[in-house]
Every structure is written in C-alpha cells, then in structure tokens.
N, C-alpha and C positions, 0 to 999 in steps of 0.2 A: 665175594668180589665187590657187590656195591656197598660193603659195609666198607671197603678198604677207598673207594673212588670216594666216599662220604668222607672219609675220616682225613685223605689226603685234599679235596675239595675246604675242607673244614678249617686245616693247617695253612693253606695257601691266602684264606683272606684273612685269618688272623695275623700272619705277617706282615702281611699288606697294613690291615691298621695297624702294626706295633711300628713300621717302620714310617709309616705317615704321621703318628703323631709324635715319632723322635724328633723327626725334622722339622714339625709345625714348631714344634716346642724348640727346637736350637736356633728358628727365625726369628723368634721373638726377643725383640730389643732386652736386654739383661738391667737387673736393675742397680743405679748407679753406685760405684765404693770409693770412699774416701781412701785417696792417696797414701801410703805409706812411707813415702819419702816427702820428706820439707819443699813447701811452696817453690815453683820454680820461677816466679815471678816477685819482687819485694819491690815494693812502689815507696817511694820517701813522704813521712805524714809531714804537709806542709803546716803549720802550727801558726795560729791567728793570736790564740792566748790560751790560760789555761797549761794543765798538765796532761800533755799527747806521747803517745808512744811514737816514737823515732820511725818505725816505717810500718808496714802489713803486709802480710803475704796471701798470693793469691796461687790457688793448681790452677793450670791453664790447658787446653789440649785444643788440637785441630785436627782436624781429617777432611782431608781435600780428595775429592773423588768426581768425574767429568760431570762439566757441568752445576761445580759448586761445590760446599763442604758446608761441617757440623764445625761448631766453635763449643765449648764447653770453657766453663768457670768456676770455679767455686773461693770465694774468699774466708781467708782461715780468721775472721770474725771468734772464733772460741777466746783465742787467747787475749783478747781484751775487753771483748763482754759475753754476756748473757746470751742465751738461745736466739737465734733471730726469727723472725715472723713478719712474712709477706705482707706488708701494708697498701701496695697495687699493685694493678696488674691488667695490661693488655698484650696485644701481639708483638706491639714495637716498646712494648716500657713492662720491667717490674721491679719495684724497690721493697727493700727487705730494711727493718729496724731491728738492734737490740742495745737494750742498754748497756750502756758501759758500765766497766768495773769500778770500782769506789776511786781506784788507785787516777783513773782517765776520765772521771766525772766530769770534769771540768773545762773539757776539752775542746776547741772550738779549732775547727780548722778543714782540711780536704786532702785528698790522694789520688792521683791521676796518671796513670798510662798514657804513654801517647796518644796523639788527636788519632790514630788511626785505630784504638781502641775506645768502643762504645760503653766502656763502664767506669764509675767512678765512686770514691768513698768521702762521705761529709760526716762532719765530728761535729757535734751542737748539741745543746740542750740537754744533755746528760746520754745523750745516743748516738750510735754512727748506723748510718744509712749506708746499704748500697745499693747502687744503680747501676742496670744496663739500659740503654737508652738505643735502639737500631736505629739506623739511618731512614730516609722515606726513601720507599721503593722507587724506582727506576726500571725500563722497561728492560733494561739489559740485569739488574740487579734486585730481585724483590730477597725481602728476609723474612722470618719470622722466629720468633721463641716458639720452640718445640718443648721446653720441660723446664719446671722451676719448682722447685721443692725446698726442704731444710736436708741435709744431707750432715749428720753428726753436730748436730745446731749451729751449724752453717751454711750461707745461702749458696742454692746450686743454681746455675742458667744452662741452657743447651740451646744457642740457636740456628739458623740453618740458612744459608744465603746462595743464593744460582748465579752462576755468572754469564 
C-alpha cells in the first residue's frame, strides 16, 4: 500500500512540473518571423539625385492593449541592399545601415511616413539608413524600444508606449 501512495505521490508532482513548465514556456515572448506576405506599408523614395528606387516597403503591426500597446517594424531593406547592421542604439533611437546595391549606389535621397510615425529612411553615400527615433517621454506618455535585431537582414524595432 505505501509503495502505491509512493508511486501515486510520485505522479502528482511530476505533473505538476510538466505542466508548469508547459506554461512557463508558452509565456514566453516567441521569437520574431518575418512576414510572408508583402510590406503593408510602401513609403515613396523622395529622390535628391542619383539612382533611387521609386518607393520601400516596410511590415508594420500594433497591438493596443489598456494602458498602451507594442508597435513593431521591420523595413524590407533586402531588396535594395546588403544585410543591415545596428550602427546605434539607445532607448529612444536606433539606426541600422546597409549598403546599397550597385543598381542604387548612387542614391541620395529620404522616405518618410507621416509625422505621426517615428521612423524614417535616408539614401546617401552608398548606404540607407533607417531610423526609429521615439518621441520624449511625457508623464501621460513614456516609450521605450523593447527589441531590435536584424530579422532576415533586415532591421527589426518593437517599441512600447502607455498612454
């Protein structure tokens, strides 16, 4: 009989851990996948001189939940240069470079969302840059970048704002 209170004793906390660490593990923030369907944002490349591609697309997402939301971005940078790579980075700024393709070398110019978006794309010197730039905090409004990576050699942002 106490071999059997043992063996059901036994069973009861190893459920216990197998279903605590299901749920630890399904908490945990998942790690980010490049979109399968085409940019749902296409910004027009404003052209200075040089030879510029006509517009760039960027995936966009938001998730508003009480008390603020997540903004996600990632600029599809592939199709007209090289790998990008974080060149700064604080809490309110990070700019990501890569060089342009041979075809867009030349390229001098900018791409901009509206002023009520905090990122933008600059064409120069053989490179485009992009930038998210957040606003300064406000007592009713603080932000921060939560995640910034290279996400399919292109630059990822996740930032997070309270209202």
């Amino acid at each position: 009989m106490t071999t059997w209170i043992q063996l059901i004793a036994t069973f009861t906390i190893f459920s216990a851990l197998l279903v605590t660490t299901s749920t630890t593990t399904q908490a945990q923030s998942t790690k980010p996948v490049l979109p399968k369907t085409p940019p749902d944002l296409v910004l027009k490349v404003e052209r200075k001189s040089g030879i510029c591609p006509k517009t760039i697309g960027l995936w966009t997402a938001f998730r508003y939940y009480e008390g603020g939301g997540e903004h996600t971005v990632i600029a599809d940078t592939w199709a007209i240069a090289s790998r990008a790579q974080i060149t700064a980075s604080t809490k309110k700024f990070v700019q990501y470079k890569a060089p342009l393709k041979i075809a867009y070398a030349t390229c001098v110019g900018q791409a901009k969302a509206s002023e009520d978006y905090p990122y933008q794309l600059q064409f120069g010197k053989g490179n485009v840059a992009f930038e998210v730039k957040l606003p300064p905090d406000t007592p009713a409004n603080p932000s921060e970048i939560m995640e910034k990576s290279i996400l399919g050699a292109r630059p990822y942002v996740k930032w997070a704002i309270a209202d």
